[in-house]
Chimera marker file (.cmm) of the C-alpha trace (Angstrom):
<marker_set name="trace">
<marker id="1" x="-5.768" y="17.100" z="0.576" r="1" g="1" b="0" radius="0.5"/>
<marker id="2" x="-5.326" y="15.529" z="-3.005" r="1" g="1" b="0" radius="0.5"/>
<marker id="3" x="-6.337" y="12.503" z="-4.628" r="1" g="1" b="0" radius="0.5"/>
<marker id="4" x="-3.289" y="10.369" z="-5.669" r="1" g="1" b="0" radius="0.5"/>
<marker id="5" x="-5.267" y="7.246" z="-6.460" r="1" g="1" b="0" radius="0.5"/>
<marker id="6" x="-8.056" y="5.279" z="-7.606" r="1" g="1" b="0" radius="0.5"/>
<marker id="7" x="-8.176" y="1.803" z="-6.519" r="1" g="1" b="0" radius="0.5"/>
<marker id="8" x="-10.160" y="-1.252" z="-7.909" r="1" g="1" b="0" radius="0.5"/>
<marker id="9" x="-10.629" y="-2.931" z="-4.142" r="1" g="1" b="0" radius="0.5"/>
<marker id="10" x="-9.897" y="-1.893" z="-0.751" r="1" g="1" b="0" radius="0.5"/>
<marker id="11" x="-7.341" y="-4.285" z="-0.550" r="1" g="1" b="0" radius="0.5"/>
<marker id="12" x="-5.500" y="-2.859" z="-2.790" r="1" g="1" b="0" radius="0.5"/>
<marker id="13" x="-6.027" y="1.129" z="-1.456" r="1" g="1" b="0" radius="0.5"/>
<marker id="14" x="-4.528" y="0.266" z="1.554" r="1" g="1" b="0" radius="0.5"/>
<marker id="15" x="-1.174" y="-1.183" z="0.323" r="1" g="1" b="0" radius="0.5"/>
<marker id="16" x="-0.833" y="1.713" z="-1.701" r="1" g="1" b="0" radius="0.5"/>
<marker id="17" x="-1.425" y="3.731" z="1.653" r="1" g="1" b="0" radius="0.5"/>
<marker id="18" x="0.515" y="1.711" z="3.404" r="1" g="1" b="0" radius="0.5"/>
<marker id="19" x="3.620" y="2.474" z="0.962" r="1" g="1" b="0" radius="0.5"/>
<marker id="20" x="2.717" y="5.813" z="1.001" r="1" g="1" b="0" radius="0.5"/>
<marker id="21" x="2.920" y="6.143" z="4.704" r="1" g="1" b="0" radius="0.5"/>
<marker id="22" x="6.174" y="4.067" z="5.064" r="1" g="1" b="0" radius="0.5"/>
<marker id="23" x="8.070" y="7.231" z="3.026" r="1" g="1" b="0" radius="0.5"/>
<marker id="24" x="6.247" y="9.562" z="5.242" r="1" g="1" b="0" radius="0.5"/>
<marker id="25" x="3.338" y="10.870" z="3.648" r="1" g="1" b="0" radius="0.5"/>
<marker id="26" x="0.135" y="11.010" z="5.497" r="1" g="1" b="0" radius="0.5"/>
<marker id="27" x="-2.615" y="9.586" z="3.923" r="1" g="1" b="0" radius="0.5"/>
<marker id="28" x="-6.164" y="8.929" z="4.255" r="1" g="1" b="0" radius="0.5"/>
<marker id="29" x="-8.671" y="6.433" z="2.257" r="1" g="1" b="0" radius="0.5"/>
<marker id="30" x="-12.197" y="7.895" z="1.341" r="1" g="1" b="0" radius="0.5"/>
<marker id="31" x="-14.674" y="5.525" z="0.305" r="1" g="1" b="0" radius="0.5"/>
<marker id="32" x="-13.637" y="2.222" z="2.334" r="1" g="1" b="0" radius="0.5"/>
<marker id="33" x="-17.277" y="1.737" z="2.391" r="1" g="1" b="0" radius="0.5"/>
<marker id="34" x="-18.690" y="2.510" z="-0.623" r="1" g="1" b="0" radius="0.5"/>
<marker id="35" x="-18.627" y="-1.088" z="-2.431" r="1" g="1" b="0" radius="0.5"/>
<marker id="36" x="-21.915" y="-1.317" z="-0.595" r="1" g="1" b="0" radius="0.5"/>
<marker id="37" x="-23.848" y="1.419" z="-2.677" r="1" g="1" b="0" radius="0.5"/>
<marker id="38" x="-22.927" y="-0.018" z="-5.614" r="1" g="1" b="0" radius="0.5"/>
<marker id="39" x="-26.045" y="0.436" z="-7.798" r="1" g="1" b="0" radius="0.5"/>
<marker id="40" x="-27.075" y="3.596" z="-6.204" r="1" g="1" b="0" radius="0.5"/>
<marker id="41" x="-23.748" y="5.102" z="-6.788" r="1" g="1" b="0" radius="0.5"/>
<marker id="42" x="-21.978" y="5.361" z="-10.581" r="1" g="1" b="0" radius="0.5"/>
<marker id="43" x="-19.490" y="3.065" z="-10.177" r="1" g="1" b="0" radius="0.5"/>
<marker id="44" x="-16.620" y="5.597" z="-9.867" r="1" g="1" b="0" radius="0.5"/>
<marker id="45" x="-18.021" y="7.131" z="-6.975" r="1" g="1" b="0" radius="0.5"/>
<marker id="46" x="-17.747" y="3.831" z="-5.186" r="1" g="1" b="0" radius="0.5"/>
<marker id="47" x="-14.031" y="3.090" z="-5.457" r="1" g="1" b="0" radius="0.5"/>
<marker id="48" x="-11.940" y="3.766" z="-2.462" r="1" g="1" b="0" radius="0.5"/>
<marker id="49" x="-9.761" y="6.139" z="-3.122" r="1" g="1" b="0" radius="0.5"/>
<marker id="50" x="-5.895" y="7.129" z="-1.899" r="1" g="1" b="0" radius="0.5"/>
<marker id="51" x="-5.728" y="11.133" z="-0.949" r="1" g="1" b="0" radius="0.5"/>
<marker id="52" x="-1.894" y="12.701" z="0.819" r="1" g="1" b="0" radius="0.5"/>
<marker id="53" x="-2.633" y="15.019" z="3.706" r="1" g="1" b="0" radius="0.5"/>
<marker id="54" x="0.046" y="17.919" z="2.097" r="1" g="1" b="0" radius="0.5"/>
<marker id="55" x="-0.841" y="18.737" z="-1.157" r="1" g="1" b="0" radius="0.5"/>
<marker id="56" x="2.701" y="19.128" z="-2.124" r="1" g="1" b="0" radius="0.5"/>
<marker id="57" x="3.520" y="15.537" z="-1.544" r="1" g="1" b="0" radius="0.5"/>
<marker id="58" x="1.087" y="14.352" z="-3.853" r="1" g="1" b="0" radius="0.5"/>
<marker id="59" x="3.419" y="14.641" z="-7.011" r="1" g="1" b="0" radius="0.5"/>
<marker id="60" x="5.819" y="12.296" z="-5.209" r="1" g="1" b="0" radius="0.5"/>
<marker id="61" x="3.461" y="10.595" z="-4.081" r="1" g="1" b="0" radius="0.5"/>
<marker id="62" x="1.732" y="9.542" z="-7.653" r="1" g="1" b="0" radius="0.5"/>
<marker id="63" x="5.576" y="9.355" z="-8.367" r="1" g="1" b="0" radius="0.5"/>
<marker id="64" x="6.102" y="6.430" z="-6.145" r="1" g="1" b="0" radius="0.5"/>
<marker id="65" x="2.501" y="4.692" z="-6.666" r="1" g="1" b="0" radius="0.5"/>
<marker id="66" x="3.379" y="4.786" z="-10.652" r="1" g="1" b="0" radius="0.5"/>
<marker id="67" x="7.295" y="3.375" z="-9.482" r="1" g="1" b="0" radius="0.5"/>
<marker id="68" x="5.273" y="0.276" z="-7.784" r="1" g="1" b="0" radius="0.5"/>
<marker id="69" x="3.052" y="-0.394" z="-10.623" r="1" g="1" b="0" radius="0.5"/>
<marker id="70" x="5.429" y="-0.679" z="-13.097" r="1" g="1" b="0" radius="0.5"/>
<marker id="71" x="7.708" y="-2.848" z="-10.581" r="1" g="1" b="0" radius="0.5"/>
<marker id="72" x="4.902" y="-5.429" z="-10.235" r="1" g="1" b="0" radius="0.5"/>
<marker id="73" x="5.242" y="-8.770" z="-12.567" r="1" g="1" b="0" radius="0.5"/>
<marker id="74" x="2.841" y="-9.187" z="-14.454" r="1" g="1" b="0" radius="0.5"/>
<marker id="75" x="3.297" y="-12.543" z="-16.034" r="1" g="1" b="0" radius="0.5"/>
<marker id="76" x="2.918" y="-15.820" z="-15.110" r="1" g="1" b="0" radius="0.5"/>
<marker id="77" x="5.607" y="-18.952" z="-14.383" r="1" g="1" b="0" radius="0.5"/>
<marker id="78" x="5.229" y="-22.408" z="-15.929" r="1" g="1" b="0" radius="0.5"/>
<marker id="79" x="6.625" y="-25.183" z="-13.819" r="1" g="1" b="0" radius="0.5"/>
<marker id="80" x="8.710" y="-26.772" z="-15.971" r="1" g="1" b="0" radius="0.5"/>
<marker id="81" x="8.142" y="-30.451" z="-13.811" r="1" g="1" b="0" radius="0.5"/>
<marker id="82" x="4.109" y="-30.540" z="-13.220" r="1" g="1" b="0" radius="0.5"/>
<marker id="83" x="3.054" y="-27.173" z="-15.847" r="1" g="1" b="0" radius="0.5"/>
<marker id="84" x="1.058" y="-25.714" z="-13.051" r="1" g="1" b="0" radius="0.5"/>
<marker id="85" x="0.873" y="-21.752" z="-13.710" r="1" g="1" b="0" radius="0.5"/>
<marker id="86" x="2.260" y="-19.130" z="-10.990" r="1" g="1" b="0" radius="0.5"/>
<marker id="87" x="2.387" y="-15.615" z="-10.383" r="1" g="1" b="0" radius="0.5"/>
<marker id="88" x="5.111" y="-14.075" z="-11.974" r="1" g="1" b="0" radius="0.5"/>
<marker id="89" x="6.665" y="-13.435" z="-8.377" r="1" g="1" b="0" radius="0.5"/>
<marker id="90" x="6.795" y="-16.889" z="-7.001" r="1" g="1" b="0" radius="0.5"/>
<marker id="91" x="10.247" y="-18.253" z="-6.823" r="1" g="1" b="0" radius="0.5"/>
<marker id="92" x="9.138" y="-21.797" z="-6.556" r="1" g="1" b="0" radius="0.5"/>
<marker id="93" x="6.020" y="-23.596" z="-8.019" r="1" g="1" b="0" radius="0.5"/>
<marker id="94" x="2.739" y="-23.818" z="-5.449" r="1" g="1" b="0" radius="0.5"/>
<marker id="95" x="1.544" y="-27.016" z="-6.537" r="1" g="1" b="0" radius="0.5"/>
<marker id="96" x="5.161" y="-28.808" z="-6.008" r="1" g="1" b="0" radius="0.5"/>
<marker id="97" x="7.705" y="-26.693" z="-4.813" r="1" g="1" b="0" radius="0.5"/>
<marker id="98" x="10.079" y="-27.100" z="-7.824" r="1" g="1" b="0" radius="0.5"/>
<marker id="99" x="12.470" y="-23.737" z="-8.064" r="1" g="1" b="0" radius="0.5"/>
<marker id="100" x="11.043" y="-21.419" z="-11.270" r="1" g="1" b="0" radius="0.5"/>
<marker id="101" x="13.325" y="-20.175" z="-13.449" r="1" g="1" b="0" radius="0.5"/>
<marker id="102" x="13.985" y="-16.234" z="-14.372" r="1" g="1" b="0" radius="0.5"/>
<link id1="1" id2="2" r="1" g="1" b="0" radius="0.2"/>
<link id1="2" id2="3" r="1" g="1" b="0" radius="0.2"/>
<link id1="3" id2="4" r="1" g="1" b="0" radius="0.2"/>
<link id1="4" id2="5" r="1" g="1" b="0" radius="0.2"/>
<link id1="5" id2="6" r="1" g="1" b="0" radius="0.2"/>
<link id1="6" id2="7" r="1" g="1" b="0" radius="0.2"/>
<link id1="7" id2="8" r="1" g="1" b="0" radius="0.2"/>
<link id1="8" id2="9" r="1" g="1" b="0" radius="0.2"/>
<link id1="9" id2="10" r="1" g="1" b="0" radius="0.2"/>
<link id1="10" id2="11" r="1" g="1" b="0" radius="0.2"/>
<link id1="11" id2="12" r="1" g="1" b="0" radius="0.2"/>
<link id1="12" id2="13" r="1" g="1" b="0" radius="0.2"/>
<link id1="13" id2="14" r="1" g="1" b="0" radius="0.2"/>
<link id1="14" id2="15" r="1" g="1" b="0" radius="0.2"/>
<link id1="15" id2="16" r="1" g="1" b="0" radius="0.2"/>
<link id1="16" id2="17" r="1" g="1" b="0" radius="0.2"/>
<link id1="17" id2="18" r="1" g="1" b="0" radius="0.2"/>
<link id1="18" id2="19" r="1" g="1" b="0" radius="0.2"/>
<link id1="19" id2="20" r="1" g="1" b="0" radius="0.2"/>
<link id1="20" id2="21" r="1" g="1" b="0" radius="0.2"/>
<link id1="21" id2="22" r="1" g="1" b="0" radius="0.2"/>
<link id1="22" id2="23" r="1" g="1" b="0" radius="0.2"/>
<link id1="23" id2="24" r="1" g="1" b="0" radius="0.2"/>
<link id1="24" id2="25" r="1" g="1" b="0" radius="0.2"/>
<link id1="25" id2="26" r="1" g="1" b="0" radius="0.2"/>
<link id1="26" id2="27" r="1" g="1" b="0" radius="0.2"/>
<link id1="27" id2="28" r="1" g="1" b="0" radius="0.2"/>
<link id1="28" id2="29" r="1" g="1" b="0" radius="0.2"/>
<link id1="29" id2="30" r="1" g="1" b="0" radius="0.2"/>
<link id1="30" id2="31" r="1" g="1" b="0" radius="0.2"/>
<link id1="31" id2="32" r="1" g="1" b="0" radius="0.2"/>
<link id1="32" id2="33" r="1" g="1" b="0" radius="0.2"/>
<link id1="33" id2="34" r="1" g="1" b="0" radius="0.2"/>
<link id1="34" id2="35" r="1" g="1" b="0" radius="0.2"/>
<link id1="35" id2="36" r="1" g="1" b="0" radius="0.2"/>
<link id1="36" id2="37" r="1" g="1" b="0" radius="0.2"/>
<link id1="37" id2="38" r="1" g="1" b="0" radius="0.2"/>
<link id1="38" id2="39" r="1" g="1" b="0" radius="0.2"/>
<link id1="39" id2="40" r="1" g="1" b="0" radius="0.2"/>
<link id1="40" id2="41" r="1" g="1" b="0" radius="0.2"/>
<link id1="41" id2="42" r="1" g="1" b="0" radius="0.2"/>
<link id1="42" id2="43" r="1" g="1" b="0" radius="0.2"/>
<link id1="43" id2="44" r="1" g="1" b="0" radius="0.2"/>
<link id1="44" id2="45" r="1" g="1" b="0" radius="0.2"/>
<link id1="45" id2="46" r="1" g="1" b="0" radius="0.2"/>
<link id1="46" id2="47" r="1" g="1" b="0" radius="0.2"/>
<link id1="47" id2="48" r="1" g="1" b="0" radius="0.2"/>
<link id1="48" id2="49" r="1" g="1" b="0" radius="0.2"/>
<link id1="49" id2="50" r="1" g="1" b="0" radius="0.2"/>
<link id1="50" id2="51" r="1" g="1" b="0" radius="0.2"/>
<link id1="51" id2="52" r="1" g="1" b="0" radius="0.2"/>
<link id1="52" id2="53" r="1" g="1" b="0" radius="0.2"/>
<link id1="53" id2="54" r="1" g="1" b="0" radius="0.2"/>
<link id1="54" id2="55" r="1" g="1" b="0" radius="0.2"/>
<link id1="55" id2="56" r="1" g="1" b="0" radius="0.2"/>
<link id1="56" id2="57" r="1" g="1" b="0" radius="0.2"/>
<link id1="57" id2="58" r="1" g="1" b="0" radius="0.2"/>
<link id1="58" id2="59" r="1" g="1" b="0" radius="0.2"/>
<link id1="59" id2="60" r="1" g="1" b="0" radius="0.2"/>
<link id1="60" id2="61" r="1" g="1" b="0" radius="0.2"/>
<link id1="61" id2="62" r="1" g="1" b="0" radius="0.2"/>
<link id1="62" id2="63" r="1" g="1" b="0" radius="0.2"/>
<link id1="63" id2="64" r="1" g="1" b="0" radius="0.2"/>
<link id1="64" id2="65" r="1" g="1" b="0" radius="0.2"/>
<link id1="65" id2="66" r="1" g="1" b="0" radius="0.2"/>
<link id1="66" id2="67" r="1" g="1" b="0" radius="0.2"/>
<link id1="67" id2="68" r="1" g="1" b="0" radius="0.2"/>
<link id1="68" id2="69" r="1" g="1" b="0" radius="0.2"/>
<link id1="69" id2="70" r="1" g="1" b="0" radius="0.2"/>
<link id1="70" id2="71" r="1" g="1" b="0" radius="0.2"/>
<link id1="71" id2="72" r="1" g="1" b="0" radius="0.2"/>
<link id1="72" id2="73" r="1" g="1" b="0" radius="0.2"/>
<link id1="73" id2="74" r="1" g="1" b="0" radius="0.2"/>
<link id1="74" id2="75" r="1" g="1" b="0" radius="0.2"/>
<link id1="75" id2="76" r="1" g="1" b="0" radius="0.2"/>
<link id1="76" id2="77" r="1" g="1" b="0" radius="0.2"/>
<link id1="77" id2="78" r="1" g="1" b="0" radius="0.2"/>
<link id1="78" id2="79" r="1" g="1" b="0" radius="0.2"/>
<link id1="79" id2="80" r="1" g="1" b="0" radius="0.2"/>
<link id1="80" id2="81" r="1" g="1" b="0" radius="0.2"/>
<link id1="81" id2="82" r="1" g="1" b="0" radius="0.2"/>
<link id1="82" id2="83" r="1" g="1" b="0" radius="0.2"/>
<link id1="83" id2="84" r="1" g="1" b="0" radius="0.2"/>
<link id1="84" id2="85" r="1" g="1" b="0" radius="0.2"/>
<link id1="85" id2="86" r="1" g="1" b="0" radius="0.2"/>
<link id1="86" id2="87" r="1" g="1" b="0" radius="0.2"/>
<link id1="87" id2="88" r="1" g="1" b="0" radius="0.2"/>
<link id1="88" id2="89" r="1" g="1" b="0" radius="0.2"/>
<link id1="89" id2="90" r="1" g="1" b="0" radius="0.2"/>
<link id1="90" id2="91" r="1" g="1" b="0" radius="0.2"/>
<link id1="91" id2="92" r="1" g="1" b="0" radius="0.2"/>
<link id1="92" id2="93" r="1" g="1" b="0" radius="0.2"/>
<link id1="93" id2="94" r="1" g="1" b="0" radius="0.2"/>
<link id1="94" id2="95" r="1" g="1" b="0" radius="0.2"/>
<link id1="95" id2="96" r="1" g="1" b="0" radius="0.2"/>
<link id1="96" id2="97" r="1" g="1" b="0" radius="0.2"/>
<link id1="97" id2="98" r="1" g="1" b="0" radius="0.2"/>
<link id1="98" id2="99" r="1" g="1" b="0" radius="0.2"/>
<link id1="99" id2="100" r="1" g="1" b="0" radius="0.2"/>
<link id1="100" id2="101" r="1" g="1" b="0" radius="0.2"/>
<link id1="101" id2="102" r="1" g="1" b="0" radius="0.2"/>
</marker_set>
């Protein structure tokens, strides 16, 4: 088993799992409950982390993980009729359902 990620919330480990495991690599999350010794444990130690069951996937693996992050938007959306900001992936404002532009 390797290590293919380090991730800020558990939330967020298991999506990456979860894409993971939708290509066909096995994967298991170590540290789901570590939040909780936060304070007794360096705060490294306490994030859950990603780890592929074949260590020869985990090239393709980081591979793909690095392909998602760089696919995510990152910026946000004016609405251009009430100037309520939105994720960079909403398609139409939240406050008033006005389309967003590209």
């Amino acid at each position: 088993m390797k290590c293919v990620h380090r991730a800020p919330t558990l939330l967020e480990a298991q999506l990456a799992a979860d894409a993971l495991s939708s290509l066909g690599i096995a994967t298991h999350i170590l540290n789901a409950n570590a939040a909780g010794a936060l304070g007794e444990l360096p705060f490294l130690h306490a994030q859950p982390e990603v780890w592929v069951d074949d260590d020869s996937q985990a090239s393709w693996a980081r591979e793909v993980l690095a392909a998602l992050h760089a696919a995510a938007p990152r910026t946000e959306r004016i609405c251009p009729r009430c100037a309520e900001r939105n994720p960079g992936n909403f398609l139409s404002c939240w406050q008033c359902g006005t389309p967003l532009a590209e």
